[in-house]
C-alpha positions in Angstrom: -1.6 16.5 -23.4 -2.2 15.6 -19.8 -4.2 12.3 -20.9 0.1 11.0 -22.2 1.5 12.9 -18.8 -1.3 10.3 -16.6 -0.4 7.8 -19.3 3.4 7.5 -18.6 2.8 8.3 -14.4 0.5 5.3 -14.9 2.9 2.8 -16.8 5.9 4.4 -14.4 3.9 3.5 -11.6 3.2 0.0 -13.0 6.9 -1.4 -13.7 7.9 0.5 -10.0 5.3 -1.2 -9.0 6.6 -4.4 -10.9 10.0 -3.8 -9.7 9.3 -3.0 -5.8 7.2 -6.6 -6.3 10.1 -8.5 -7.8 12.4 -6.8 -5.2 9.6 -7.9 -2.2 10.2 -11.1 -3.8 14.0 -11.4 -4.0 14.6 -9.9 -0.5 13.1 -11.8 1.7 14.2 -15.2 2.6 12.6 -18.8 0.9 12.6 -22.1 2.3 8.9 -23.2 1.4 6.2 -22.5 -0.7 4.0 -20.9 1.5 4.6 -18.0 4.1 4.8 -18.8 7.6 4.4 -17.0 11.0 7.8 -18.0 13.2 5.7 -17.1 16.0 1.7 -18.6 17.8 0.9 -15.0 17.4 1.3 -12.3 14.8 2.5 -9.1 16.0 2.2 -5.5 14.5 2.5 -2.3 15.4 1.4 0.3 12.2 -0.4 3.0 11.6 -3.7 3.8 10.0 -4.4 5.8 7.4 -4.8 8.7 9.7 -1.5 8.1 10.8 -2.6 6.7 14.7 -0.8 3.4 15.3 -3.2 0.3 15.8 -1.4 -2.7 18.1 -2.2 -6.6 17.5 -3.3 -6.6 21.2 -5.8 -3.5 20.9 -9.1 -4.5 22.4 -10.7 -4.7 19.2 -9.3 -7.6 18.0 -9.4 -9.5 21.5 -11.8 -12.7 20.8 -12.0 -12.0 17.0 -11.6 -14.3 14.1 -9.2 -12.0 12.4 -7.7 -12.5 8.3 -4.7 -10.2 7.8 -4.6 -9.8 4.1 -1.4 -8.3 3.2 -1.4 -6.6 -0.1 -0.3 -3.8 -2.3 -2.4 -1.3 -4.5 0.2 -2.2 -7.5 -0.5 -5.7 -7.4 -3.8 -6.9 -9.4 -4.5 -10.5 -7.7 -4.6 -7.8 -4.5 -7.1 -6.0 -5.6 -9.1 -8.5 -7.7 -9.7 -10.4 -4.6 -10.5 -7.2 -2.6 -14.8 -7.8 -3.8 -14.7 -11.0 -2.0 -13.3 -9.6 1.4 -15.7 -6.9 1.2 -18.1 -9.5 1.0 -16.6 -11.7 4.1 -16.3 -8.5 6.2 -20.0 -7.3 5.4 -20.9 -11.1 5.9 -19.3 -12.0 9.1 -18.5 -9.1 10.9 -21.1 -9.2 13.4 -20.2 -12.5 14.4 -16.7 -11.4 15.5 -14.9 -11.5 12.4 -12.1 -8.6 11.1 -10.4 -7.8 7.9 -6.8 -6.3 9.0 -5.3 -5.5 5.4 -1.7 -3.9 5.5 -0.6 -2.3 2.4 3.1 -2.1 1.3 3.2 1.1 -1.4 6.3 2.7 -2.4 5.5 6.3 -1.4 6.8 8.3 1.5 4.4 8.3 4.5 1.8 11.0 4.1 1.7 10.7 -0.5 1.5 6.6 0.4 -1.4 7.3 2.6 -3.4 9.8 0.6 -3.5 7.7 -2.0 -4.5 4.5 0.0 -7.3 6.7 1.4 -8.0 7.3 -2.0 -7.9 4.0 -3.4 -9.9 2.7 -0.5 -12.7 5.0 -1.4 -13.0 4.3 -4.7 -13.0 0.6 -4.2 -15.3 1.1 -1.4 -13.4 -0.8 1.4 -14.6 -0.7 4.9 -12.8 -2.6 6.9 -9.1 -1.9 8.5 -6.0 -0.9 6.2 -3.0 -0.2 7.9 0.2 1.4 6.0 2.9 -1.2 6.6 5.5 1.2 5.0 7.0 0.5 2.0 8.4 -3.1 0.5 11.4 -2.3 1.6 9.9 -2.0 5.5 8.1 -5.4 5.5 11.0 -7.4 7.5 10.3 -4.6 10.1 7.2 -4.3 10.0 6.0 -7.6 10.3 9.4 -9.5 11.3 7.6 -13.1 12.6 6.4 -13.4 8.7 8.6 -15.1 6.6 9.3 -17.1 3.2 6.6 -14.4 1.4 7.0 -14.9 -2.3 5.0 -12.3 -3.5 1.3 -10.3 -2.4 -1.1 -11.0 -1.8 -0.2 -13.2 1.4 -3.1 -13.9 3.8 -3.1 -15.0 7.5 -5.9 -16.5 9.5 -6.0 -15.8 13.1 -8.3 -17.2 15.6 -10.3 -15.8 18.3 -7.6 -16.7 20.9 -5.1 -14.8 18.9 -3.3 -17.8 17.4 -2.3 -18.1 13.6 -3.8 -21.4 12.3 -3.1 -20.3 8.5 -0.5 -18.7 6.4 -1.0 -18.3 2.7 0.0 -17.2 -1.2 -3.0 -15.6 -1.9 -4.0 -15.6 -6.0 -6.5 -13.0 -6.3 -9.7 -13.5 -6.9 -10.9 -17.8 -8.1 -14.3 -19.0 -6.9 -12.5 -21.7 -5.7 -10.6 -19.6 -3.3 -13.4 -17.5 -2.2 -15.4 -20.8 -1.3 -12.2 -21.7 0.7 -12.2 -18.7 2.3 -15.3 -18.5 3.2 -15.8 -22.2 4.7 -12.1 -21.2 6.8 -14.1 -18.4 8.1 -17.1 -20.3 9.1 -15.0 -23.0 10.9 -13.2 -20.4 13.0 -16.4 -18.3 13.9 -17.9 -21.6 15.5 -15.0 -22.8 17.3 -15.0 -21.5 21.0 -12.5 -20.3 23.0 -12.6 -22.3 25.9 
């Protein structure tokens, strides 16, 4: 009997899911195809999954080649591309590159970050998820992004703190991995001075 009960929490899950993702994409304004950052730098203030708040400006991002992957555990492009950031993060980390990924779920507070803790166990994440709140919290939360259509959205920041890129992402496609990954490389052997 509890195999139905996870069954229908599962499909309820997937068209709130569906629904919080349609309203994500109605609500927020569109003049372009692709998102953009109003401002050089992309500011955030949002806690971690232990509930401690992490700033843009914290001293662990300061001369990092940072991708801010914003993303959703309901949405499956989000997490079919999440094997490929894994990847980046595992490849370039030491070279001063950071995964920031801020997930917009439509729990309250402690129930949305249990089950991102969860989620990023099982999928074996390990680098930085922050809890941007709720879909309905994404104007707030990050209030320089604009015209998002949809998640996954990725950002590109370089290690001066400046947002060179602002994207759709797809999910996972070689083709956008490869991208990735030669954006990456281009940004690690820039210098700052």
């Amino acid at each position: 009997m509890s195999g139905i009960g996870d069954n229908v929490r599962g499909i309820s899950r997937l068209l709130s899911g569906l629904a919080v993702g349609f309203t994500l994409t109605v609500a927020l304004p569109a003049a372009g195809k692709q998102p953009i950052v109003e401002d050089e730098r992309l500011e955030f203030r949002l806690p971690d999954l232990e509930g401690q708040l992490v700033n843009s400006t914290d001293s662990r991002f300061a001369g990092k080649v940072i991708l801010v992957d914003l993303w959703a555990t309901w949405c499956p492009p989000c997490i079919s591309g999440i094997p490929t950031l894994v990847d980046v993060q595992k490849k370039y980390g030491e070279r001063g590159f950071v995964i920031v990924a801020i997930a917009f779920e439509t729990e309250d507070s402690e129930t949305r970050r249990t089950r991102l803790r969860d989620f990023v166990a099982k999928h074996g994440i390990d680098y930085l998820v922050l809890d941007g709140g709720s879909p309905e919290d994404f104007e707030g939360a990050l209030p320089a992004v604009k015209n998002v259509k949809g998640l996954p959205v990725e950002i590109l920041v370089d290690r001066t703190g400046r947002v060179r890129s602002a994207r759709n992402g797809y999910g996972f496609k070689k083709k956008w991995a490869d991208r990735l990954r030669q954006e990456i490389e281009g940004l690690l052997r820039e210098t700052t001075d």
